[in-house]
N, C-alpha and C positions, 0 to 999 in steps of 0.2 A: 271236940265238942260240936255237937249239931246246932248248927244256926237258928233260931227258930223267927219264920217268915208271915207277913201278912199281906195278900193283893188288895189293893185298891185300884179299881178300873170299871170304867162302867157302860164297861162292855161282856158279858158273862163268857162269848166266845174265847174272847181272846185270854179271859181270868183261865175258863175252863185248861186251854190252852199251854199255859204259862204251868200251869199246876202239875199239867199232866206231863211236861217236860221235866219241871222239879222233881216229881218224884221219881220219874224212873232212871235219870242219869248219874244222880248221886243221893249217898247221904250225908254231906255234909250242910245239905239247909232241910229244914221240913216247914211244911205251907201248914199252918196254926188255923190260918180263918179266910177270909175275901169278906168284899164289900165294893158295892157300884156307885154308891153316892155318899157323900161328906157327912149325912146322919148316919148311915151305917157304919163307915170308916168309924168315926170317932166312937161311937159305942162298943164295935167291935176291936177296937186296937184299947180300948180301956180294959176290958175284957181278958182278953188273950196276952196283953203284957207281950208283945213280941220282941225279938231281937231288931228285926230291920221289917221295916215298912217298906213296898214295893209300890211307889205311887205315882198314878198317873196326874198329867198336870193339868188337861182340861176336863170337867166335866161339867153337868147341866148345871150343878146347884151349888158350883163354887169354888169347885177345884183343887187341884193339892194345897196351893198357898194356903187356904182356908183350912186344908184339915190340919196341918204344920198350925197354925195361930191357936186350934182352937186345944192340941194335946203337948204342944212344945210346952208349956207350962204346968200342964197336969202329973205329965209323966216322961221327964226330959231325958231319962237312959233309955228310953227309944231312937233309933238312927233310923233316918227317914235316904231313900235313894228315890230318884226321880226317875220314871220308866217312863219315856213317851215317844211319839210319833211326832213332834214339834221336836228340832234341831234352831229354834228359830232365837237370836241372841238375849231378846228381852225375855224368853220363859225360860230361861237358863237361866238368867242373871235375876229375879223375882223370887225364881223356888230356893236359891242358893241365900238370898238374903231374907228367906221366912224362914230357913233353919234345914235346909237337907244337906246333905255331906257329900251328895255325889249326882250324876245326871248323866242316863244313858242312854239311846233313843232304843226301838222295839224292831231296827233291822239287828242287834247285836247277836251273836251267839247263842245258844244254851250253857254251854261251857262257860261261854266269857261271863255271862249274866253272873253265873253260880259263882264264878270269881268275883264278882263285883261285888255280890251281895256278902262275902263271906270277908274282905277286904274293907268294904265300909264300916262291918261288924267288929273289925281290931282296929279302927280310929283312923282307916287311911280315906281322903278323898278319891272319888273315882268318875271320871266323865270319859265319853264317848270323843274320838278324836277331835280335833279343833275346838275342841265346847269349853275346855279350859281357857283359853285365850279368852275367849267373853269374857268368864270373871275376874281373871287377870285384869282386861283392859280395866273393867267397872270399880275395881275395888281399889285399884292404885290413882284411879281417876288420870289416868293419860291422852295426850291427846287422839282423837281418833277411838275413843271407849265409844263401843257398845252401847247405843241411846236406851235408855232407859223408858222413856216413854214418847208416843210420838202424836199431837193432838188427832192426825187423820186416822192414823194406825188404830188408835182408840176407839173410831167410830165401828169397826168391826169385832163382832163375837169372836170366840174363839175357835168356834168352829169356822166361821166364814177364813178365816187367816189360816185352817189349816187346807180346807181347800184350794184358798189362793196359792198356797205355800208348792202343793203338789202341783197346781197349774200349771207355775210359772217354772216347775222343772221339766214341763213336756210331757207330763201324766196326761192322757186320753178320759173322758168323762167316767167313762165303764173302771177304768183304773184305781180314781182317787174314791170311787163309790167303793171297790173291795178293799182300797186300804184303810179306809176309814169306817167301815161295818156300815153305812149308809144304802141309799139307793141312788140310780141314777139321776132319778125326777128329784130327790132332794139335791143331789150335787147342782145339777141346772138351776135349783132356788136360789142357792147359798149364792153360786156365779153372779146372778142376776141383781141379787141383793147388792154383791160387792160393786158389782157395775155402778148401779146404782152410787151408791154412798160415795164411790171415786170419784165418780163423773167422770168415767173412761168409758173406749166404747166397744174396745174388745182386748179378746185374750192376751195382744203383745205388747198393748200398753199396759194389763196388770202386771205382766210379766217384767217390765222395764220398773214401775212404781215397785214392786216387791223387793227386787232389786235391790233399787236403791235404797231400802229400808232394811234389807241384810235379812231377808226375812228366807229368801233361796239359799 
């Protein structure tokens, strides 16, 4: 039985992208619709009634967790999987407790993807290596769990934390701009911003503070 799939990402490159992988490698999933932002998600996944939701976890106007809160009640035999570029413990542990089933970041596979998506569609969890240990720690509540939330960590968007996040693994400006479909004058904002709100005053103490926030 064909999977049937819906992107959310709001990024069109990358939707394009993702689509154009699914369809020509197998047909065990087919792409139903897309959508970039949490108003069109939810009208479009009401719509289309899909098997699995392919959702990204930040976006401008609210994010997966938001589109999880606003159709988990509507229309709960939807399985929602997390596809992002954040590997970072607290978006792992937030999309898992707003109702997604699985959580893979956007270096995976083609192949593996189609696995995941077709695997969450017959009730099994699926994350990208060590991403389960997060919800492990979180949900048994053990010493040393995965913070949940962190008052400073807070002061930063979601994008600024995905910047910091590639920073502090040694990504070069021109880098985190093509991973993140950005520019580079916007990556040097975002940097700037972060400085700022830290009150650090360059790249190796964000990279020490990220750190230790389990954010690398």
């Amino acid at each position: 039985m064909t999977v049937r799939v819906f992107l959310v990402d709001d990024h069109a490159l990358f939707r394009a992208g993702v689509r154009a992988e699914l369809d020509t490698i197998t047909d065990e999933v087919e792409v139903v619709g897309e959508a970039g932002s949490v108003g069109e998600a939810v009208a479009g996944i009401a719509h289309h009634k899909p098997d699995v939701v392919l959702l990204d976890v930040h976006m401008p106007d609210g994010g997966g967790a938001e589109v999880l809160r606003q159709i988990r009640t509507k229309i709960p035999e939807v399985t929602f999987l997390a596809l992002s570029v954040s590997d970072a413990a607290e978006d792992v542990i937030n999309v898992i407790r707003a109702g997604a089933r699985g959580y893979v970041t956007k270096t995976i596979s083609s192949q593996e993807l189609v696995k995941a998506v077709v695997r969450v569609s017959e009730g099994d969890a699926v994350f990208s290596p060590r991403l389960a240990g997060f919800v492990l720690d979180a949900f048994a509540d053990r010493p040393g769990a995965a913070p949940i939330s962190d008052p400073e960590l807070d002061l930063l968007t979601p994008r600024e934390r995905d910047v910091l996040r590639l920073l502090a693994r040694g990504y070069a400006y021109k880098e985190i701009a093509s991973e993140l479909f950005i520019s580079v004058k916007t990556v040097e904002t975002h940097v700037s911003s972060v400085l700022r709100k830290t009150q650090l005053s360059n790249r190796y103490e964000l990279s020490r503070w990220a750190t230790d926030r389990r954010l690398v």
